[in-house]
MIMINU-560205 format. One line per field, with one value per atom (N, C-alpha, C): atom name; chain; z, y, x; residue in one letter. Coordinates in pm, whole numbers, plus 50000, padded with zeros to 5 digits. Layout:
kedo <- c(CA, ...)
tise <- c(A, ...)
Z <- c(Z, ...)
Y <- c(Y, ...)
X <- c(X, ...)
kegu <- c(a, ...)
***
This chain:
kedo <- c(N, CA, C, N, CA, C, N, CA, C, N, CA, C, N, CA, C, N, CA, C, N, CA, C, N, CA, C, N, CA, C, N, CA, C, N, CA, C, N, CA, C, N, CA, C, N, CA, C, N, CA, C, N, CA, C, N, CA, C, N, CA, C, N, CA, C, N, CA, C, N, CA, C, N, CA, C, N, CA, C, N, CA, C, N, CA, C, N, CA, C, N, CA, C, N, CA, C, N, CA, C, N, CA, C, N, CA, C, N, CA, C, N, CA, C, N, CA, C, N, CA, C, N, CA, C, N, CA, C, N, CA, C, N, CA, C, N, CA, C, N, CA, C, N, CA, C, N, CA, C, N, CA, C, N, CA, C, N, CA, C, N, CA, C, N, CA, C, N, CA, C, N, CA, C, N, CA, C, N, CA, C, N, CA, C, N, CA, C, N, CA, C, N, CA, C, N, CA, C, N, CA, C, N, CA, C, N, CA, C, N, CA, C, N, CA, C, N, CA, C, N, CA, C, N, CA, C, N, CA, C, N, CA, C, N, CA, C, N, CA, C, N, CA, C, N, CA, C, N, CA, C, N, CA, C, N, CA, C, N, CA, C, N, CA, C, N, CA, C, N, CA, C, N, CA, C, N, CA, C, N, CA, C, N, CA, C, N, CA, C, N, CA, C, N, CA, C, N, CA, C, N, CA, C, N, CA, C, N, CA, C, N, CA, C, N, CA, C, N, CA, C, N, CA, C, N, CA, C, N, CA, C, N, CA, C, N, CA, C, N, CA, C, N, CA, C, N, CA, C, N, CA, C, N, CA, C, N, CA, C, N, CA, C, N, CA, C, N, CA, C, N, CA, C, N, CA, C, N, CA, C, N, CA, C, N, CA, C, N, CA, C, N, CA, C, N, CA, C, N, CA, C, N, CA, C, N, CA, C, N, CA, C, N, CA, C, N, CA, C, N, CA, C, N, CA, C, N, CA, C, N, CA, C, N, CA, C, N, CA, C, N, CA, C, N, CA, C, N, CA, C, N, CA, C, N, CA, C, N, CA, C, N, CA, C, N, CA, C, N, CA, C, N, CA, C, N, CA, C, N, CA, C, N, CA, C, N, CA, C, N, CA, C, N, CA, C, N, CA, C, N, CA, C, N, CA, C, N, CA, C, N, CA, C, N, CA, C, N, CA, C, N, CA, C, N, CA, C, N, CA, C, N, CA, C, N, CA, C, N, CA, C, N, CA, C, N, CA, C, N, CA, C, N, CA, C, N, CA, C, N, CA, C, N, CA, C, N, CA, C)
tise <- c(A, A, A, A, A, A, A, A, A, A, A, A, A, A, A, A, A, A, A, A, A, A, A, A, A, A, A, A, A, A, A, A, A, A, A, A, A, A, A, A, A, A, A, A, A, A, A, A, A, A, A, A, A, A, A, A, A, A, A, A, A, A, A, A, A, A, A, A, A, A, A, A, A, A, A, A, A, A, A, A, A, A, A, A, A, A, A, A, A, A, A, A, A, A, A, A, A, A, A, A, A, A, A, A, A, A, A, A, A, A, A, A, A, A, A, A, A, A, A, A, A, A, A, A, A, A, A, A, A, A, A, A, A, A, A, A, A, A, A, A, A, A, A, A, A, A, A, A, A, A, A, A, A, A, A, A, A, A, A, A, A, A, A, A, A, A, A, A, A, A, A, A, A, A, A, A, A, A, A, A, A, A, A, A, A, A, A, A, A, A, A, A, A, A, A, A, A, A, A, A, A, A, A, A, A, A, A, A, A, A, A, A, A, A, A, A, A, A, A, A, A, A, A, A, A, A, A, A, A, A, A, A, A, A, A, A, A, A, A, A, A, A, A, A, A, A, A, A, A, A, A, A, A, A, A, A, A, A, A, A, A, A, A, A, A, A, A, A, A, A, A, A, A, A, A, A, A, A, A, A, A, A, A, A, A, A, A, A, A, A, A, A, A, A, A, A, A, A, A, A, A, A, A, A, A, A, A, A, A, A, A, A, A, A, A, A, A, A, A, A, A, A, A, A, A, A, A, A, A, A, A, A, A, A, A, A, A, A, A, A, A, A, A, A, A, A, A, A, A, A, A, A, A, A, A, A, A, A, A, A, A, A, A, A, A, A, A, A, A, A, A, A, A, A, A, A, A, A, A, A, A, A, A, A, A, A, A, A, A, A, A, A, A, A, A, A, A, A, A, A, A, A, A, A, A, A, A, A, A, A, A, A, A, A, A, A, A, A, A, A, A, A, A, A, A, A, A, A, A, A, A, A, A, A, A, A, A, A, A, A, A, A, A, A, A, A, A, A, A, A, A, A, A, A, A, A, A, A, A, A, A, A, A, A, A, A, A, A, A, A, A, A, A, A, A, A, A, A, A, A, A, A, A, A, A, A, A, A, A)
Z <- c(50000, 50000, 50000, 49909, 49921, 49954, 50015, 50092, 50062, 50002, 50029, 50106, 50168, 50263, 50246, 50243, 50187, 50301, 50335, 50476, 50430, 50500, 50488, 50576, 50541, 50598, 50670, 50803, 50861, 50865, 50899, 50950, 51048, 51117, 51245, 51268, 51389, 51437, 51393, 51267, 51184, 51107, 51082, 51036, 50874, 50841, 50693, 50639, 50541, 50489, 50392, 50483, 50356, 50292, 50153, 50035, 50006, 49916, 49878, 49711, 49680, 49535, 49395, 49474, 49381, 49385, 49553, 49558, 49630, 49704, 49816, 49946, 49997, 50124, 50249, 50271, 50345, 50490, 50544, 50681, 50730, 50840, 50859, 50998, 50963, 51094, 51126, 51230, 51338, 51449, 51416, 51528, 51580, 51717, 51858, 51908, 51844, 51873, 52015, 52075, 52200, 52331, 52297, 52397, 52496, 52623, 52657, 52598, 52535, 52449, 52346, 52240, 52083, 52074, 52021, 52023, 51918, 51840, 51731, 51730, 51622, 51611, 51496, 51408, 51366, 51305, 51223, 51210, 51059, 51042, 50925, 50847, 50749, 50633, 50682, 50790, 50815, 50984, 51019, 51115, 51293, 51248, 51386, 51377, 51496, 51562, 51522, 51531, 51477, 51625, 51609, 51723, 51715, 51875, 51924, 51959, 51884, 51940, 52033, 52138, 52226, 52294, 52329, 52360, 52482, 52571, 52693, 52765, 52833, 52959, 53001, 53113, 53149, 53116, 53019, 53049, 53055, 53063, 52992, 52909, 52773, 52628, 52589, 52445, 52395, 52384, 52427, 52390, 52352, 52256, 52195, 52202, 52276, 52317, 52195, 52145, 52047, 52141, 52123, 52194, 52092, 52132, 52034, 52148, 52145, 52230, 52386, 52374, 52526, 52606, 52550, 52579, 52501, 52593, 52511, 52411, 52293, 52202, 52191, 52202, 52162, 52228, 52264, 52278, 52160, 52142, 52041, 52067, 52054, 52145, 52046, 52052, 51969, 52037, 51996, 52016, 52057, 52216, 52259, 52219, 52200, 52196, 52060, 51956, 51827, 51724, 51653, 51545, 51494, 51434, 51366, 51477, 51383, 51478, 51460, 51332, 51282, 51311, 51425, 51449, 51550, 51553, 51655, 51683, 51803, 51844, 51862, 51827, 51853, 52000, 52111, 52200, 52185, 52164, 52148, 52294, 52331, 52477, 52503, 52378, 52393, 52403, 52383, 52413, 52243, 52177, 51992, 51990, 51938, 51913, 51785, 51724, 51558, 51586, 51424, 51405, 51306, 51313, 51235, 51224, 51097, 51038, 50936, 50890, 50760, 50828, 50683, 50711, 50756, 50840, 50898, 50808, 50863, 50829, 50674, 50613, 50401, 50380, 50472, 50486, 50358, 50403, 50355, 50479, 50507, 50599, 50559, 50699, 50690, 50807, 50877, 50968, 50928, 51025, 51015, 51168, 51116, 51258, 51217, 51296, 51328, 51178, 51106, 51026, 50851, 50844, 50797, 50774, 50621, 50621, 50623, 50725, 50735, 50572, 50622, 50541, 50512, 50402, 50353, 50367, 50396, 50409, 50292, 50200, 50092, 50030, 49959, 49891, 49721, 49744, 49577, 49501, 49504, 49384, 49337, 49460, 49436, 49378, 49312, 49250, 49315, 49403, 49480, 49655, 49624, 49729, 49866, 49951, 50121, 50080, 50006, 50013, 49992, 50074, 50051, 50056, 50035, 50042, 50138, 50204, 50283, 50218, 50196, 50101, 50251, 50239, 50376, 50261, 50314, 50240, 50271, 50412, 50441, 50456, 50373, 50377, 50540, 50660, 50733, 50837, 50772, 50903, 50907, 51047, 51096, 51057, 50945, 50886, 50962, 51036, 51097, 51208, 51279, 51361, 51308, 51143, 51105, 51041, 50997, 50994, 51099, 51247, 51378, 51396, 51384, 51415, 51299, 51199, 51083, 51161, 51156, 51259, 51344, 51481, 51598, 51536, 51438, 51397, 51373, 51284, 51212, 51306, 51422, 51526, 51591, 51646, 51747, 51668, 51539, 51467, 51479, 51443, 51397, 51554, 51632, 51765, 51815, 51790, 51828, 51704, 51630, 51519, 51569, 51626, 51661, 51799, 51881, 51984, 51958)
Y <- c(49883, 50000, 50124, 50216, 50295, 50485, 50540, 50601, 50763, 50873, 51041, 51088, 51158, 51275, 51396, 51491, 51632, 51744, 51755, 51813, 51929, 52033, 52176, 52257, 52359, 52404, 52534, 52597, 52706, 52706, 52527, 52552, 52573, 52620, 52625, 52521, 52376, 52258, 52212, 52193, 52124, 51953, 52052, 51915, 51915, 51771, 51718, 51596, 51555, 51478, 51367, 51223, 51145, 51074, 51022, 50986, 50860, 50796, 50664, 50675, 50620, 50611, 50704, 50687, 50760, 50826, 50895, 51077, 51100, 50919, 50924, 50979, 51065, 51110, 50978, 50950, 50812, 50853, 50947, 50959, 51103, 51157, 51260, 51296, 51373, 51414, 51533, 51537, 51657, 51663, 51767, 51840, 51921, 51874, 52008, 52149, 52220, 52399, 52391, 52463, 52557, 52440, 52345, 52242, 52220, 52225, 52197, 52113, 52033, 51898, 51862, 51818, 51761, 51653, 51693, 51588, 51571, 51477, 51449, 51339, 51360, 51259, 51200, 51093, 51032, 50975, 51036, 51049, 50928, 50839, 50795, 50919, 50850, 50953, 50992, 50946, 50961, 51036, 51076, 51165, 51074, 50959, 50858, 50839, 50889, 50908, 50703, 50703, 50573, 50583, 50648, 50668, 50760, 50832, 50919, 50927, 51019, 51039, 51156, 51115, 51279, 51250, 51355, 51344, 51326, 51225, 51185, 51346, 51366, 51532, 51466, 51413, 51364, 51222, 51277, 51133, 51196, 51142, 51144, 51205, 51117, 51152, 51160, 51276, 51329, 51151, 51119, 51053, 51074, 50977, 50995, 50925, 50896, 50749, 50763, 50630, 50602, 50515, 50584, 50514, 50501, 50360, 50333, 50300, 50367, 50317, 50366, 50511, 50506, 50422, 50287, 50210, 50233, 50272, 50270, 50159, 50178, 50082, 50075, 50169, 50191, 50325, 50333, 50442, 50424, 50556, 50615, 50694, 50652, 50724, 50709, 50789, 50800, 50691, 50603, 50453, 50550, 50454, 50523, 50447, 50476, 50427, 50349, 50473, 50455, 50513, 50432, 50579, 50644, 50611, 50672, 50757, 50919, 51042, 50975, 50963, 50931, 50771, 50679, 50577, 50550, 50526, 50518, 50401, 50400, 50235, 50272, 50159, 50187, 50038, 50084, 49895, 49937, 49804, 49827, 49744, 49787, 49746, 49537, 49507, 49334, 49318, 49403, 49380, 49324, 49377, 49378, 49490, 49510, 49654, 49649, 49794, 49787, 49893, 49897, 49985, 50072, 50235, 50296, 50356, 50365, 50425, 50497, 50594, 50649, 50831, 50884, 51034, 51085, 51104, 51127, 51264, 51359, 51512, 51506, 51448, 51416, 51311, 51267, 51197, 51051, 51023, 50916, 50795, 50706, 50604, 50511, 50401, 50271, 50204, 50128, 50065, 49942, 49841, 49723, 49637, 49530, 49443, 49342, 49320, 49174, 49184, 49240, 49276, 49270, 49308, 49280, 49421, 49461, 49562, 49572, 49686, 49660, 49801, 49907, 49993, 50097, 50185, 50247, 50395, 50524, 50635, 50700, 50812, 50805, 50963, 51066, 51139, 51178, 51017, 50950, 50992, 50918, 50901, 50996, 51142, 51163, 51377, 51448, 51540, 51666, 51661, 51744, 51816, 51906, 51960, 51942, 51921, 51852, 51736, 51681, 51562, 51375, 51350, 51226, 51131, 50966, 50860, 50793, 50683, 50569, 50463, 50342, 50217, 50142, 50099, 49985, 49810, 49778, 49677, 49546, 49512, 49363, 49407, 49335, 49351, 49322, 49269, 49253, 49298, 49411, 49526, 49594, 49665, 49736, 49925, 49936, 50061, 50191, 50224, 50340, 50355, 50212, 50207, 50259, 50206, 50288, 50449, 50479, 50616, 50686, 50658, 50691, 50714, 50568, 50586, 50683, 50704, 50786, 50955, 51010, 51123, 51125, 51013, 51062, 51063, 51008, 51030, 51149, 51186, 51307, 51418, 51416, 51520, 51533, 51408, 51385, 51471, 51398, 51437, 51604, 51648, 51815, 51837, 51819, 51917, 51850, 51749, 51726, 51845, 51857, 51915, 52106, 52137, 52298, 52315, 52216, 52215, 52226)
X <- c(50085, 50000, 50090, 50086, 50172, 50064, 50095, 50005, 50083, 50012, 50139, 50046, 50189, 50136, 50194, 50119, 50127, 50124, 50251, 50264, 50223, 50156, 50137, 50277, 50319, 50396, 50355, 50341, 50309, 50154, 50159, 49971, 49947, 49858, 49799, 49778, 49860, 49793, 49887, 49925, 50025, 49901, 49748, 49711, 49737, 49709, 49725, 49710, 49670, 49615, 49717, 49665, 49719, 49643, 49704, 49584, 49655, 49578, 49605, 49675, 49717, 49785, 49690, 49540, 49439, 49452, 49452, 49467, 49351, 49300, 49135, 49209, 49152, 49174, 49173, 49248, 49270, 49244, 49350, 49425, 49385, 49368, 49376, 49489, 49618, 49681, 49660, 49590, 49487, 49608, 49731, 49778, 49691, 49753, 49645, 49748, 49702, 49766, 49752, 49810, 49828, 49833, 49917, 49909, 50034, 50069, 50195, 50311, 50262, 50296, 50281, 50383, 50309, 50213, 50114, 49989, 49906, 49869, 49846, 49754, 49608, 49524, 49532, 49542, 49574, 49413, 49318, 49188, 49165, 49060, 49034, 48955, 48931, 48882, 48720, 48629, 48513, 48537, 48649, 48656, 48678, 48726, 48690, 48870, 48896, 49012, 49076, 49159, 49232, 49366, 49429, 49549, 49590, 49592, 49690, 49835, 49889, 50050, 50047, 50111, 50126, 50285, 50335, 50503, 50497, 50602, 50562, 50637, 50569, 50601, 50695, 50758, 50882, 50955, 51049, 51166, 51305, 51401, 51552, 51524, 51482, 51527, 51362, 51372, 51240, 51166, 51050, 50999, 50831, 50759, 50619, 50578, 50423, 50342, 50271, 50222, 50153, 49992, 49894, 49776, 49661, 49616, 49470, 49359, 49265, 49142, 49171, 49297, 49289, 49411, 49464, 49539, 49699, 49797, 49918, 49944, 49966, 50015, 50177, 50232, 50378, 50492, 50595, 50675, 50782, 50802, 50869, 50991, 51112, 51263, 51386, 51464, 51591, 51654, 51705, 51784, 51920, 51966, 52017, 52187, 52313, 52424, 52408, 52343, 52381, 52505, 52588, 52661, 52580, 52466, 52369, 52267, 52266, 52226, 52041, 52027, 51904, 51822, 51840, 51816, 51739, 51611, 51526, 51434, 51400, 51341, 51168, 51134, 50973, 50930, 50932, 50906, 50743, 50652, 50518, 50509, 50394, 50336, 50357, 50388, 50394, 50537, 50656, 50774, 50865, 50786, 50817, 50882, 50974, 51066, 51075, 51051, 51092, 51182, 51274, 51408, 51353, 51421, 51349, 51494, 51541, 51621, 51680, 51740, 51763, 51839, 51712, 51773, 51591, 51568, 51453, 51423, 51541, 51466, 51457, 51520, 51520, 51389, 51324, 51225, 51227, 51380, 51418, 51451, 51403, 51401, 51315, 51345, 51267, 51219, 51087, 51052, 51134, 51196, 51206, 51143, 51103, 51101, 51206, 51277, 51378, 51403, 51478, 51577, 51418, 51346, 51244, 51179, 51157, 51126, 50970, 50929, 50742, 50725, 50782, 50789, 50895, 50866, 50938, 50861, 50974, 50921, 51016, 50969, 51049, 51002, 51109, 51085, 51128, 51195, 51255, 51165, 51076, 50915, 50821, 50869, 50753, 50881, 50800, 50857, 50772, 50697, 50580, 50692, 50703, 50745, 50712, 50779, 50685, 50610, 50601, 50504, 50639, 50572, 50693, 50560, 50654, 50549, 50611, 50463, 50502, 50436, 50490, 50493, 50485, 50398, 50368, 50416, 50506, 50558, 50460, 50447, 50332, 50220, 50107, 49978, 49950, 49959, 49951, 49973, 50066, 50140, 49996, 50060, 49886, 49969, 49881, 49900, 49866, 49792, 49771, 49908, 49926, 50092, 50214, 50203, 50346, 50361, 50231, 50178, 50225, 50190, 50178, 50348, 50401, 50571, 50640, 50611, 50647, 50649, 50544, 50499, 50605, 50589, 50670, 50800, 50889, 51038, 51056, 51000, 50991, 51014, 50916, 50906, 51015, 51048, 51148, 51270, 51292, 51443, 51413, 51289, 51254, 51340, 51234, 51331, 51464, 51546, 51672, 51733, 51652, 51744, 51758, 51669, 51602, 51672, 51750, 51832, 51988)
kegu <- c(x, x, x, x, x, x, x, x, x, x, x, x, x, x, x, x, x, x, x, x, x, x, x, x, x, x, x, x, x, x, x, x, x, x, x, x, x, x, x, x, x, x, x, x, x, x, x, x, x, x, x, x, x, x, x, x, x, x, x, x, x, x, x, x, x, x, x, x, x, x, x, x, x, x, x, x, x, x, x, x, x, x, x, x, x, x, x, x, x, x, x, x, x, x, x, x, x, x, x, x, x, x, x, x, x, x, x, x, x, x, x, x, x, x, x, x, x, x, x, x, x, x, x, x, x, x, x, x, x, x, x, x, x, x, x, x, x, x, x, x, x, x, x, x, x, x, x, x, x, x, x, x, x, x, x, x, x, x, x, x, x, x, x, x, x, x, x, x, x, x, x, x, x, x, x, x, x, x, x, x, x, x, x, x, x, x, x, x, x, x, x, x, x, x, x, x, x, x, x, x, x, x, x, x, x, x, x, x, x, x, x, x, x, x, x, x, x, x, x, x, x, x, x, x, x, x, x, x, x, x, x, x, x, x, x, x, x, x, x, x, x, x, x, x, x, x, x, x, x, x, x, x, x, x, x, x, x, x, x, x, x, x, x, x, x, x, x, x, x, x, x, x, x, x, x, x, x, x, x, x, x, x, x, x, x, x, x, x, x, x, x, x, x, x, x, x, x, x, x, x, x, x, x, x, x, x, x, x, x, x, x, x, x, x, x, x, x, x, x, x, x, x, x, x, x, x, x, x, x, x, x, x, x, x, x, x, x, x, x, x, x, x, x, x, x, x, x, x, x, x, x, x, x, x, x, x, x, x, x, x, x, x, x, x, x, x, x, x, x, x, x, x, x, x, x, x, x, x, x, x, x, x, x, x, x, x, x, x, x, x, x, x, x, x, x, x, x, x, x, x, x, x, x, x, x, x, x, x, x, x, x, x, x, x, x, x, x, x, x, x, x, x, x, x, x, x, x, x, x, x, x, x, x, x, x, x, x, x, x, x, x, x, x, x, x, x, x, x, x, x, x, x, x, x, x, x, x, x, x, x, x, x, x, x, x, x, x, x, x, x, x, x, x, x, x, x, x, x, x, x, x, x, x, x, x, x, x, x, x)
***
């Protein structure tokens, strides 16, 4: 499934829309303005919230919970005692860790589980300014999750990068 997203730049909220290969409004990311914290809804195309990302208020290192239904699904953290500046871990609440790696801010990277690519985040393909793609490689991966981990990289790298 290969999915674009068409970041807006200098929106209020930071929301925006991803589409399907047609150009169907698939996804909706509903940033929340004026919040202590980055927080983000993660909306289907009929307005029913799918998963929340919000940045955890205290850790060590910047981290972003990923929640569905209320229930944490996932944390989101720069992998710590990497060479790579751009290398980050996703542990999901069952004790599954995926690797997320590349050039985050060129919005060139990749999800892997256990050396296995789930997807691809990419601005190769596409010739549209701010808009990159995500290619969900297994029909079986749960697509709104790597949407979700896509987002929190992005963020995380944005403010390690603004520090």
């Amino acid at each position: 499934m290969r999915l674009l997203v068409r970041e807006r730049l200098f929106g209020i909220g930071d929301d925006y829309w991803i589409e399907d290969a047609d150009g169907h409004k698939v996804f909706l990311v509903d940033g929340k303005a004026m919040r202590v914290r980055d927080t983000f809804e993660l909306k289907d195309a009929q307005g029913r919230i799918v998963v929340e990302i919000k940045q955890k208020l205290i850790s060590l290192r910047d981290t972003m919970l990923i929640e569905r239904d209320g229930e944490q699904l996932a944390k989101v953290k720069r992998k710590r005692l990497s060479l790579l500046r751009n290398h980050y871990r996703v542990t999901l609440v069952d004790g599954t860790e995926l690797d997320v790696s590349g050039k985050i801010l060129d919005r060139e990277f990749a999800v892997d589980y256990d050396g296995e690519l789930l997807a691809q985040i990419s601005r190769r393909w596409l010739t549209v300014r701010d808009t990159y793609g995500i290619d969900v490689v297994r029909e079986d991966a749960d697509t709104p999750l790597l949407i979700a981990v896509a987002v929190c990289v992005i963020v995380l790298a944005e403010k390690e990068h603004e520090d």
